[in-house]
PAVO-801911 format. One record per atom (N, C-alpha, C, O): x negated, y negated, z. Coordinates in steps of 0.001 Angstrom, whole numbers, padded with zeros to 6 digits, always signed. Example, Ala and Ser with C-alpha at 12.3 -4.5 7.8 and 13.67 -1.06 7.14 Angstrom:
// PAVO-801911
-013190+005690+007800-012300+004500+007800-013200+003300+007800-014236+003319+008465-012850+002250+007080-013670+001060+007140-012900-000030+007870-013409-001138+008039
// end
This chain:
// PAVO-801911
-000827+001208+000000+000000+000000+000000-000867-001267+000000-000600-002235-000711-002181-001200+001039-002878-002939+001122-003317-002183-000474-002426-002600-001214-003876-001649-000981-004753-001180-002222-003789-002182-003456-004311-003006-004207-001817-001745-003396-001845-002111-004308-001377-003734-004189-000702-004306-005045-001862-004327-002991-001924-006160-003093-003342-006181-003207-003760-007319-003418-003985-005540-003157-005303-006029-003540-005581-005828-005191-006324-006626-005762-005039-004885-005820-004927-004956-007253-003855-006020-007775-003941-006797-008726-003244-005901-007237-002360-007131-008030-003030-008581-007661-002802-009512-008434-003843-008805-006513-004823-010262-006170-005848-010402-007441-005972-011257-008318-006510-009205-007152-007639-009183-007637-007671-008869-009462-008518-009423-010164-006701-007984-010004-006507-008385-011466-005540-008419-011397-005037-007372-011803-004821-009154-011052-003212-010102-011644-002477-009358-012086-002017-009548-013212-002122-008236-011308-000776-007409-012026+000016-007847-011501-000071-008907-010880+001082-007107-011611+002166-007966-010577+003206-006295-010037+003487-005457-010895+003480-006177-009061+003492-004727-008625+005584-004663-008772+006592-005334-008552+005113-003325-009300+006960-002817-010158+007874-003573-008680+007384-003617-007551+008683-003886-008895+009573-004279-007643+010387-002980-007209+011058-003263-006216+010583-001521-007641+010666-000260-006754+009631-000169-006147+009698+000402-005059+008424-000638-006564+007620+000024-005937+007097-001278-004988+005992-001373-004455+007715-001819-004956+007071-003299-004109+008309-002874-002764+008226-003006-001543+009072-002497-003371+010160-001777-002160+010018-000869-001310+010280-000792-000110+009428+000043-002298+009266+001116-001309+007775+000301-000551+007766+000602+000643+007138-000179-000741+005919-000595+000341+006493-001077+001369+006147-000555+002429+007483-002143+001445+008387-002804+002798+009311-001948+002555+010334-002584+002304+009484-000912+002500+010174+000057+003521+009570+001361+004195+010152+002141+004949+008190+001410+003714+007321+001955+004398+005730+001152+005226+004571+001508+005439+006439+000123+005432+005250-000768+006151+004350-000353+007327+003136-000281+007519+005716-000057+008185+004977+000891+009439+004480+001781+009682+004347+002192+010835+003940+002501+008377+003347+003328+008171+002097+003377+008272+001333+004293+008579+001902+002058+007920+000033+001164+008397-000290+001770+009350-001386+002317+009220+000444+001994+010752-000301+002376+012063-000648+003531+011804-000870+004179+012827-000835+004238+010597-001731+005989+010907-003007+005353+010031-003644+006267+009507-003645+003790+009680-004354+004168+008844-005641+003197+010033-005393+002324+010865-006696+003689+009722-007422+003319+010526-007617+001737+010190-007303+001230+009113-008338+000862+011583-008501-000364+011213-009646-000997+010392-009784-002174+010057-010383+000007+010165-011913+000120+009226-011085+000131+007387-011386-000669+006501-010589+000672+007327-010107+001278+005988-009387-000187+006016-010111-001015+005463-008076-000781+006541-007578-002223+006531-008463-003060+006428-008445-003443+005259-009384-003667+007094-010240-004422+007200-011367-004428+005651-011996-005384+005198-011299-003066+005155-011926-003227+003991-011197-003409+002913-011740-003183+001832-009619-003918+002944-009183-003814+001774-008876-005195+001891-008897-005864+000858-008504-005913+003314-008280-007062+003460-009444-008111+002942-009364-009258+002505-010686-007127+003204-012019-008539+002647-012085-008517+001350-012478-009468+000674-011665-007314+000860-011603-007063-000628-010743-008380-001272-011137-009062-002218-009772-008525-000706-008514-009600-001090-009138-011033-000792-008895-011973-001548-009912-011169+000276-010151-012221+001072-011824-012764-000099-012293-013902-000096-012340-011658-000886-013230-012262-002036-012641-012312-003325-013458-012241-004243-011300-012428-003689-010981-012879-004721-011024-014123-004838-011400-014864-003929-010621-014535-006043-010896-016267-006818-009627-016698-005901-009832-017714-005238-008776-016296-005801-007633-017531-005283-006349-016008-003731-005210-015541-003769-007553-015895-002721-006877-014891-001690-005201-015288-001481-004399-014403-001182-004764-016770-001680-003595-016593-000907-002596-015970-001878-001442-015954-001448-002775-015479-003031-001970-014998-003258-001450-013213-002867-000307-012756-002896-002607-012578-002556-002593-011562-001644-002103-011949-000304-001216-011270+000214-002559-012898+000258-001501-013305+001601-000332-013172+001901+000158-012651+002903+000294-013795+000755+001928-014012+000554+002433-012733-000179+003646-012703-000385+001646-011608-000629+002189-010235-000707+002333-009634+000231+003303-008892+000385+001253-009823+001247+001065-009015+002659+002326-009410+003307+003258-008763+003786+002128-010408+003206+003703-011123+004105+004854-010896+003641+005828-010695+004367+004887-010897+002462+006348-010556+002107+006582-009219+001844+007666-008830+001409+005730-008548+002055+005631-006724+002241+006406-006194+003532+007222-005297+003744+005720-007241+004348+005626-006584+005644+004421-005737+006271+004239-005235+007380+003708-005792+005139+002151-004944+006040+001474-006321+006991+000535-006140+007766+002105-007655+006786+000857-008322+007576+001211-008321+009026+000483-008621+009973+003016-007756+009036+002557-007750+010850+002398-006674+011542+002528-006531+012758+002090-005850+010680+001291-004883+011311+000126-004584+011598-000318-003753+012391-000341-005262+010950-002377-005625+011269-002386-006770+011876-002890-006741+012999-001872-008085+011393-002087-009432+011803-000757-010343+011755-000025-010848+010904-000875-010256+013289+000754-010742+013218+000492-012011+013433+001084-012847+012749-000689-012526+014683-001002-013887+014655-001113-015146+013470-000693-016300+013560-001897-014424+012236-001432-015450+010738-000406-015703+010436-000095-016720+009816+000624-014504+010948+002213-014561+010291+003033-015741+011324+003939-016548+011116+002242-015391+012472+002976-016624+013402+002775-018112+012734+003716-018822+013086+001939-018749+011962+001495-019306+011289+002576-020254+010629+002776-021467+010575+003302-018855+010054+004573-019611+009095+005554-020515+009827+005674-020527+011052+006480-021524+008694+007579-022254+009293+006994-023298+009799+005903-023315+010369+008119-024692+009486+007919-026171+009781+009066-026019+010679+010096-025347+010623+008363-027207+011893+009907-027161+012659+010172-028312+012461+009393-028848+011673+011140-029085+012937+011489-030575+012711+012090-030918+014160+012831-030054+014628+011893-031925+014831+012719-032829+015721+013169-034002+015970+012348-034920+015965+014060-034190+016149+014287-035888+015706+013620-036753+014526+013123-037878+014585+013742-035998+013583+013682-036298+012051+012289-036241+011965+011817-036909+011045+011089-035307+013035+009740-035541+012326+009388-033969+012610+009743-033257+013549+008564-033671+011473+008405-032145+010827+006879-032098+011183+006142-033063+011387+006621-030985+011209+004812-030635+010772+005247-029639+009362+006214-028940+009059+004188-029950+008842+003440-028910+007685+003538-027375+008172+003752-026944+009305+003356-026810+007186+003846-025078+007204+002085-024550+007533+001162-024702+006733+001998-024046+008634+000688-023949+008248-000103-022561+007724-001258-022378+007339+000779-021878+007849+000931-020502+006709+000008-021035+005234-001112-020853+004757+001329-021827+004881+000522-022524+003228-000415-023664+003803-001124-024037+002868-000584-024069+004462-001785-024957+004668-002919-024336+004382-003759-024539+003505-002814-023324+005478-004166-022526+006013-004578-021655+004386-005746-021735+004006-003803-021053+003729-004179-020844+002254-004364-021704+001680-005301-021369+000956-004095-022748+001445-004320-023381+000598-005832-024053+001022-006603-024539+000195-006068-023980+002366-007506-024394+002657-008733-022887+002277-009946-022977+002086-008002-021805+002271-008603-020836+001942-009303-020843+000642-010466-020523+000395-008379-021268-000134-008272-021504-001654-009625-022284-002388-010369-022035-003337-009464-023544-001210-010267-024724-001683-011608-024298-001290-012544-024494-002065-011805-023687-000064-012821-022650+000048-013524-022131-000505-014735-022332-000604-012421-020810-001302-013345-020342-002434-013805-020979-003839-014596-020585-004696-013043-022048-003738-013531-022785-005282-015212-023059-005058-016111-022953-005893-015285-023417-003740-017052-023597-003402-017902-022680-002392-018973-022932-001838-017180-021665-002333-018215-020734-001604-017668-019634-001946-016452-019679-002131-018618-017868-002203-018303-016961-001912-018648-015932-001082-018676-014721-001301-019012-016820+000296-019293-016650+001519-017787-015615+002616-016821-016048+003245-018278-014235+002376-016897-013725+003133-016535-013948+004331-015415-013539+004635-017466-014755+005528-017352-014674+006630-017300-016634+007021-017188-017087+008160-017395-017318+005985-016875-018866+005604-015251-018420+005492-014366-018986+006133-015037-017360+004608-013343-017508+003868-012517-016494+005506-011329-016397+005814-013466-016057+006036-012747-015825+007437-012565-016687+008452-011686-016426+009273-013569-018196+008631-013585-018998+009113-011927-019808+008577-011139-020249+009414-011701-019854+007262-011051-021054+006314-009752-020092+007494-009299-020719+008452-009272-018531+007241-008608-017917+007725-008086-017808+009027-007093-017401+009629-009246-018377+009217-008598-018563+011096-009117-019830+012009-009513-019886+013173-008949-020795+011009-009411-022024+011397-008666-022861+012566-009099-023612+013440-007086-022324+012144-005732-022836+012847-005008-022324+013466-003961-022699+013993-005868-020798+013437-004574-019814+014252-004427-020349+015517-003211-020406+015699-004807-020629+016160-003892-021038+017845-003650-022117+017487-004190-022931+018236-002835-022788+016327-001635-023472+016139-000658-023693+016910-000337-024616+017659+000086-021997+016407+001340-021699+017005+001206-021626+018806+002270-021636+019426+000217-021573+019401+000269-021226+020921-000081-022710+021685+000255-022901+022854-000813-023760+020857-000673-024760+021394+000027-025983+020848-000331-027152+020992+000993-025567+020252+002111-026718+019460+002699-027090+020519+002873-026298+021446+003196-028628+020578+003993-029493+021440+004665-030725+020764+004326-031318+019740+005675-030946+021582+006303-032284+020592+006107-033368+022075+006498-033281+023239+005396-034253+021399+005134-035369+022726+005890-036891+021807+005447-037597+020901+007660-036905+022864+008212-038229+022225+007508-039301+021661+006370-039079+022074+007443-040406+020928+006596-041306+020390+005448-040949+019905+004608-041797+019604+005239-039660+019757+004410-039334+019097+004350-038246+018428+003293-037995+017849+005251-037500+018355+005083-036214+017064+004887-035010+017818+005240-034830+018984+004212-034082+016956+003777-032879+017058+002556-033223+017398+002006-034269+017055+001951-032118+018279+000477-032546+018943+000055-030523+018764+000904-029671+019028-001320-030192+018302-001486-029018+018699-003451-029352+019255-004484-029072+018647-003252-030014+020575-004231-030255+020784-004776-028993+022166-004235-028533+023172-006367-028798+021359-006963-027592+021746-007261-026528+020952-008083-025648+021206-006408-026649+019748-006038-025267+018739-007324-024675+018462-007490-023456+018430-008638-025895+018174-009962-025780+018000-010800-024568+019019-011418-023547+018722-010533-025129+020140-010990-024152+021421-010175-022787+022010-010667-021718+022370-009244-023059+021991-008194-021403+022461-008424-020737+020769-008454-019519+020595-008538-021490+019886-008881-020146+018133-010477-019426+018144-010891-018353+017706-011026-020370+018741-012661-019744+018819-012671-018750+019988-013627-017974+019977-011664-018602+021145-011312-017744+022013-010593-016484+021574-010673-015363+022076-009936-016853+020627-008942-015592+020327-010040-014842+018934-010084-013630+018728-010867-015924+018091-011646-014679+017151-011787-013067+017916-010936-012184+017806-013223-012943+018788-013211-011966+019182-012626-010863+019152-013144-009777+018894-011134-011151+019505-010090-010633+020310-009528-009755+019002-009126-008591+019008-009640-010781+017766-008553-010474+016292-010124-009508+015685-009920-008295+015636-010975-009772+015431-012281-009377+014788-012382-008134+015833-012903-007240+015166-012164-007687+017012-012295-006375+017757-011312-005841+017413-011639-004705+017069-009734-006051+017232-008876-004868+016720-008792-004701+015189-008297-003682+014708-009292-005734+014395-009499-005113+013414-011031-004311+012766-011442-004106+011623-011548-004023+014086-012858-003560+014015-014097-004260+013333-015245-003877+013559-013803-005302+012492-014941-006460+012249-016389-006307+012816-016601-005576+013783-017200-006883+012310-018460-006816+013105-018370-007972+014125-017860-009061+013862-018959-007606+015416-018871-008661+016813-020307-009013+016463-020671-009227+017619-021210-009196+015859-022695-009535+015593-022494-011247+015478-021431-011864+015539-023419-011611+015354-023630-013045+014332-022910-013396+013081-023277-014304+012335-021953-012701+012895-021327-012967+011586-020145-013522+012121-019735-014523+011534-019309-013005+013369-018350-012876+013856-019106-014378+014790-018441-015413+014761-020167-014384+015394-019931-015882+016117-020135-017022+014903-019987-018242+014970-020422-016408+014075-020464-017795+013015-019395-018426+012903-019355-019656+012940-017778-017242+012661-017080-017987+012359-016471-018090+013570-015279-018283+013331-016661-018063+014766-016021-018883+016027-016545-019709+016115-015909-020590+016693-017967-020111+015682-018646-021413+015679-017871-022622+014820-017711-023800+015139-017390-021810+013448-017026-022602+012675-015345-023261+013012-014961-024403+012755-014456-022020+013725-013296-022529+014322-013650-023516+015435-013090-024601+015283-014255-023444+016268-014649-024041+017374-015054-025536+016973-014761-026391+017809-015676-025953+015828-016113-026943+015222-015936-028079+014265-016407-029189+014017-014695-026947+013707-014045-027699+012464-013081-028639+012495-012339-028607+011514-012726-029901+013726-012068-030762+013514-013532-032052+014058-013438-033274+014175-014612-031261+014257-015399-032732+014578-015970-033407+013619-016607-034455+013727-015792-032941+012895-016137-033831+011143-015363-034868+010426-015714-035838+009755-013655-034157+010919-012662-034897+010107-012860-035837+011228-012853-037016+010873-013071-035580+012752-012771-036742+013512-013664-037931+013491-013419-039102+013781-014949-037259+013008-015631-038607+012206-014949-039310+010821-015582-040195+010245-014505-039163+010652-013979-039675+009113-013186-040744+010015-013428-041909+009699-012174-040546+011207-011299-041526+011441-011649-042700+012237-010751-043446+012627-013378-043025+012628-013608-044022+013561-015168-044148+012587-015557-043503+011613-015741-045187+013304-017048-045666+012794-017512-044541+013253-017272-044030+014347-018555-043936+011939-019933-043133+012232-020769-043547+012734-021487-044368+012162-021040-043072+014204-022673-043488+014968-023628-042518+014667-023378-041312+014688-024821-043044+014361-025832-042010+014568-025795-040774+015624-025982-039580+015392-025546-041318+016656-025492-040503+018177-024219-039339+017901-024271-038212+018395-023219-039752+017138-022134-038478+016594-022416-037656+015721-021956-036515+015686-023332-038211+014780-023658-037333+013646-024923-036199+014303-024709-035003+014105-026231-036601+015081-026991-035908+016132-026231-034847+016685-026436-033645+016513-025150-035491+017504-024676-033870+018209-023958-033188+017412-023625-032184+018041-023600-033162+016558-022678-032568+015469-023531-031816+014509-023050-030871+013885-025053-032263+014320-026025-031148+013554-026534-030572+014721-026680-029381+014445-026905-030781+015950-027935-030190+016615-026563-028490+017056-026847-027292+017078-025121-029211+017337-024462-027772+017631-024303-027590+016228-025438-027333+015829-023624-027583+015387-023901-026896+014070-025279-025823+013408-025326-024698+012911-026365-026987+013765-027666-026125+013930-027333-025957+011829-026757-026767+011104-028065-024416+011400-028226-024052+010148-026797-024205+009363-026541-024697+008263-025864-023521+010474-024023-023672+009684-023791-024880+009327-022881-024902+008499-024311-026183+009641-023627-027410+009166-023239-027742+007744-022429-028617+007436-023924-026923+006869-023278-027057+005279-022294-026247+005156-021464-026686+004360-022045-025322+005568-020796-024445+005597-019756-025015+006393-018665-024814+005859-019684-025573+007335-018780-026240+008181-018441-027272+007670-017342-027696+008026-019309-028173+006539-018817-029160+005830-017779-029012+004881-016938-029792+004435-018138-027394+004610-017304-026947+003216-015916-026823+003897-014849-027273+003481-016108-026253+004814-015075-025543+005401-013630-027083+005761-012400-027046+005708-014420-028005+006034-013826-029213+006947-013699-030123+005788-013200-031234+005966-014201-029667+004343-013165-030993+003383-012327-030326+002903-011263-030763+002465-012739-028949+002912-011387-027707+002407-010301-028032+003074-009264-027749+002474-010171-028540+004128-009024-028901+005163-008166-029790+005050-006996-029711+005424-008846-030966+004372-008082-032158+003237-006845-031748+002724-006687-031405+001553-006112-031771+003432-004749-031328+002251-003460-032252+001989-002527-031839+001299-003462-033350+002497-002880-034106+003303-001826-034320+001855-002581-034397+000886-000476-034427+001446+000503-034945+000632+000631-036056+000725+001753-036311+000288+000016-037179+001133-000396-038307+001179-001511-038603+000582-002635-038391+001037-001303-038992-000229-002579-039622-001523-003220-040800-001016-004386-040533-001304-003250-041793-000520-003823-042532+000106-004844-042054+001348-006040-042235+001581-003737-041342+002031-004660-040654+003224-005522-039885+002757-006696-039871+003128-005035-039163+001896-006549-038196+001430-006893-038887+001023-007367-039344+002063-007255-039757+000125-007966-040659-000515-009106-041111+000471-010296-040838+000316-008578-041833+001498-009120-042383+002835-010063-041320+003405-011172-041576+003872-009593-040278+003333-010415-039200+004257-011578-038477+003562-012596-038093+004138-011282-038326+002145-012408-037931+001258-013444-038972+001262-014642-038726+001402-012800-040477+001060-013925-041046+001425-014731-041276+002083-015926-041487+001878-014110-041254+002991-014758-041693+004639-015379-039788+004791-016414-039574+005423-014732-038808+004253-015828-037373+004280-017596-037492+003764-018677-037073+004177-017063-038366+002570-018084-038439+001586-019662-039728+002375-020856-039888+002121-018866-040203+003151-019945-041484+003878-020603-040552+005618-021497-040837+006414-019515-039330+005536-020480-038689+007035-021050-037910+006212-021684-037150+006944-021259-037566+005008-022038-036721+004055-023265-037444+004149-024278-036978+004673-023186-038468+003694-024763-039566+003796-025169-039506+004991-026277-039084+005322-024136-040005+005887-024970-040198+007311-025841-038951+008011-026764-039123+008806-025212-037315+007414-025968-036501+007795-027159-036078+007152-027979-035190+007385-027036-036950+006284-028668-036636+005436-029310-037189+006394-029986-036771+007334-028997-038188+006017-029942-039913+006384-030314-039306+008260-031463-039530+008643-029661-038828+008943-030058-038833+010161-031069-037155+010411-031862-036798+011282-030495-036453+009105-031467-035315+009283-032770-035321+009239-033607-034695+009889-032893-036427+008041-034038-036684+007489-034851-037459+008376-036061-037356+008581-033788-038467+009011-035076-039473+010250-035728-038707+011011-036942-038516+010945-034894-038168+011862-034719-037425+013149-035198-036274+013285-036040-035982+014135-034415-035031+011962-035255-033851+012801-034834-033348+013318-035350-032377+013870-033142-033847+013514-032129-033136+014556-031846-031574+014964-031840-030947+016023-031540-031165+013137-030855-029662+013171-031707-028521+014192-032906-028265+014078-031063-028108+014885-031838-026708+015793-033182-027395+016107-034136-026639+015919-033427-028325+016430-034316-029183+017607-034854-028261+018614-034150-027391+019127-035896-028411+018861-035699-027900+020595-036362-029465+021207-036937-030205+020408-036223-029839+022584-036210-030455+023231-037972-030588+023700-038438-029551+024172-038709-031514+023613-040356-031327+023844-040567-031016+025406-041690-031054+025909-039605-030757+026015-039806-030671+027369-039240-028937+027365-038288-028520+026706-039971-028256+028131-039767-026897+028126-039465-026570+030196-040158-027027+031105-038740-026040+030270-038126-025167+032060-039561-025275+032444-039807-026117+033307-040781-024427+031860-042002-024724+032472-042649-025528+032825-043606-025239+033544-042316-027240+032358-042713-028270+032260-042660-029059+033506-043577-029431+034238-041277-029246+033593-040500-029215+034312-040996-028648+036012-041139-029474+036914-041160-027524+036182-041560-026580+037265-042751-026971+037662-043000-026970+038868-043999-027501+036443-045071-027693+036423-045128-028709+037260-045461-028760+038444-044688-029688+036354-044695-031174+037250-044465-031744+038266-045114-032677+038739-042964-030945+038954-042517-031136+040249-042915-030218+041060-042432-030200+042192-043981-029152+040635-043712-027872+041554-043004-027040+042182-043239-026286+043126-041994-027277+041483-041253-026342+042000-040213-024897+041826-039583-025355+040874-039769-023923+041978-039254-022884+041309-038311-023071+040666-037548-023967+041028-038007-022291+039461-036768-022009+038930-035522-022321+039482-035448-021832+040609-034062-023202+039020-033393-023575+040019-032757-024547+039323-033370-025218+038493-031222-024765+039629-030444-025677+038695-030673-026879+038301-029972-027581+037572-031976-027184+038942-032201-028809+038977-032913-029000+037627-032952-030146+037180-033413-028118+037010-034642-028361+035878-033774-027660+034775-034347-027124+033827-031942-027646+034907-031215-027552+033824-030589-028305+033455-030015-028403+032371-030632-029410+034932-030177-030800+034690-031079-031693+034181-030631-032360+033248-032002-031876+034440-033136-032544+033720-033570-032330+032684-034612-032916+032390-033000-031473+031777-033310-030953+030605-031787-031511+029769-031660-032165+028734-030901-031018+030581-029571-031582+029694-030004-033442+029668-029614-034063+028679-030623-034053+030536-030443-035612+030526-031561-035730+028842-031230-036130+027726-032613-035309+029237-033299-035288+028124-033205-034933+026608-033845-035256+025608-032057-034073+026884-031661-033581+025303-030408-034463+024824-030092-034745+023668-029714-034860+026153-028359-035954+025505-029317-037078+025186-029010-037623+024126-030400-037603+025784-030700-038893+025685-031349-038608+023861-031093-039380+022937-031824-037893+023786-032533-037864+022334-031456-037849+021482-031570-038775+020679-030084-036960+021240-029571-037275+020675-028688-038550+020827-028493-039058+019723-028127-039186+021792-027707-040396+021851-028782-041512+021188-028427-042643+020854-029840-041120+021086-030927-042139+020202-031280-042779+021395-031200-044007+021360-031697-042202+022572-032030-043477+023629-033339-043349+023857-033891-044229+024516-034251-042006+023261-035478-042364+023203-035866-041279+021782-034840-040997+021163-036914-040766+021303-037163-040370+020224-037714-039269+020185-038564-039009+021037-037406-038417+019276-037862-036758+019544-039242-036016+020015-039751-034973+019606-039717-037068+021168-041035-037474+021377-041561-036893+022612-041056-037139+023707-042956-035830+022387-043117-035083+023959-043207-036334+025164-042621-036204+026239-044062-037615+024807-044517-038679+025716-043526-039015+025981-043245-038367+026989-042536-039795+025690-041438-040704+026016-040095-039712+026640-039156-040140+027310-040326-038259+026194-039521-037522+026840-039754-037240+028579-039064-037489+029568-041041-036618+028377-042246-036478+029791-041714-037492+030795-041440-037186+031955-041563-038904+030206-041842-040109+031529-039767-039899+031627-039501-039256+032643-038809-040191+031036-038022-039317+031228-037277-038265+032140-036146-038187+032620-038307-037569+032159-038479-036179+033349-038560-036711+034222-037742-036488+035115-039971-038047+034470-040504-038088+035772-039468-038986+036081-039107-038669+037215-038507-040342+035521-037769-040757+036005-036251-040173+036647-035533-040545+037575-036176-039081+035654-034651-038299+036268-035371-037619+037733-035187-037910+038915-036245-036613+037089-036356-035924+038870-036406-036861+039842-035809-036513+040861-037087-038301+039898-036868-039088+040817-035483-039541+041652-035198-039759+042830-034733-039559+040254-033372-040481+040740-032433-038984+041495-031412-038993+042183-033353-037713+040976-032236-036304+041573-033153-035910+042967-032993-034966+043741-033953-036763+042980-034585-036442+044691-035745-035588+044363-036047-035066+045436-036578-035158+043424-037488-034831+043735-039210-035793+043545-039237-036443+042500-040145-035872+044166-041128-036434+043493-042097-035528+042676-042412-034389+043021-042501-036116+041639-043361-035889+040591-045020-035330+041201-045830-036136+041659-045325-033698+041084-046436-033379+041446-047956-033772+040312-049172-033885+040466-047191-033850+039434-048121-034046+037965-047625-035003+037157-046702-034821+036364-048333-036248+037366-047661-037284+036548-047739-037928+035069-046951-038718+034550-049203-037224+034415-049582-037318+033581-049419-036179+032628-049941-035179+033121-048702-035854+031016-048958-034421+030595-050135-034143+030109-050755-034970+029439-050606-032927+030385-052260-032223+030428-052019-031291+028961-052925-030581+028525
// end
């Protein structure tokens, strides 16, 4: 049954409607097939040129809530007092879509796939102001795991990539809506790290807006944090940084053991570099050190670095 939406995705047949019948009326039949065998027919679908149209077979089969019912929760606009949200069923494909036009990255088009799922679990209607699904970013990078373990997925680095990438993918657009600071674009490559071109892809794929102006607005303003992340990669040095001050340094200087204090003095030092308040610099970091441990109560055993 997934075999024949993946032939009809993947070369454009279009499946007999007896026999598209008998599949949704034997849907529940999925539960004798292992989740290895699903999972390989689903990525199969998920590397075609345009996946959502395998989506909307799965769904209208009935095999998708039997593997993945959370996407299916997905579907449906609600409306209240005359204001609606977007379907995010077809959103979320249609960001899939835009996806693959520029990547054929399978574990990017799983990111595009589950970018929004805790949608449906943190939707709210807050009067004077609409629909709110704030958090969706953080409870979806919680629930990957959870969806990638029952469908047996790999839990490796492939699988935190794309919780990295759910976890991440509204801090880009949220640059688009205020002035770009240097200090935003810094923490936004240093957690991104190597994924930040994929997360870019992933986060203009998201553009979908039926408002032509607004997209208009947002591509542009996409296209100017595009520069700014050159321009600050290139100064700076940011991406996957490490910090010139090392736990040993630290220990060295104040003498003292291992211990929460020299994780705080390390976080001051790594926000201050990326906030731009001093420069990716062992010296100017060092004096730094010696001023935080001061102000956290300890004095400086080694004041000079050797």
């Amino acid at each position: 049954m997934l075999r024949a939406v993946r032939f009809a995705n993947q070369l454009g047949f279009t499946i007999d409607p007896p026999t598209f019948e008998a599949i949704k009326h034997n849907a529940k039949r999925l539960e004798i097939i292992s989740a290895e065998r699903i999972h390989t027919e689903v990525n199969k679908i998920l590397l075609c040129d345009t996946p959502s149209t395998g989506f909307i077979l799965l769904r209208e089969s009935g095999l998708m809530a039997e593997f993945f019912p959370e996407f299916l929760e997905l579907a449906g606009a609600e409306e209240k007092f005359g204001i609606g949200h977007k379907d995010n069923f077809y959103h979320t494909l249609q960001v899939l879509d835009n996806v693959c036009a520029k990547s054929n990255d399978l574990w990017l088009r799983w990111a595009a796939v589950l970018h929004d799922i805790a949608k449906p679990a943190t939707k709210r209607f807050e009067p004077g102001h609409g629909w709110t699904f704030h958090g969706h970013e953080d409870k979806g990078a919680r629930m990957v795991p959870k969806i990638f373990r029952r469908l047996k997925l790999p839990l490796d680095d492939q699988m935190r990539f794309v919780q990295k990438l759910v976890a991440l993918h509204l801090r880009p657009i949220a640059l688009t809506k205020e002035e770009v600071t240097d200090s935003a674009i810094r923490r936004l490559l240093f957690d991104a790290g190597d994924d930040i071109d994929a997360l870019m892809i992933l986060c203009r794929a998201d553009i979908t807006s039926k408002n032509e102006k607004k997209k208009d607005r947002y591509l542009r303003n996409y296209e100017l944090v595009m520069q700014k992340l050159k321009d600050v990669e290139e100064k700076d040095r940011v991406r996957n940084f490490q910090p010139p001050i090392t736990g040993e340094d630290v220990m060295r200087a104040f003498n003292i053991p291992p211990c929460k204090l020299i994780g705080d003095i390390k976080t001051v030092i790594k926000d201050a570099i990326l906030d731009g308040q001093i420069q990716n610099d062992r010296e100017q970091a060092w004096q730094l050190m010696l001023e935080t441990g001061r102000k956290l109560g300890v004095e400086p055993d080694v004041l000079k670095d050797e």
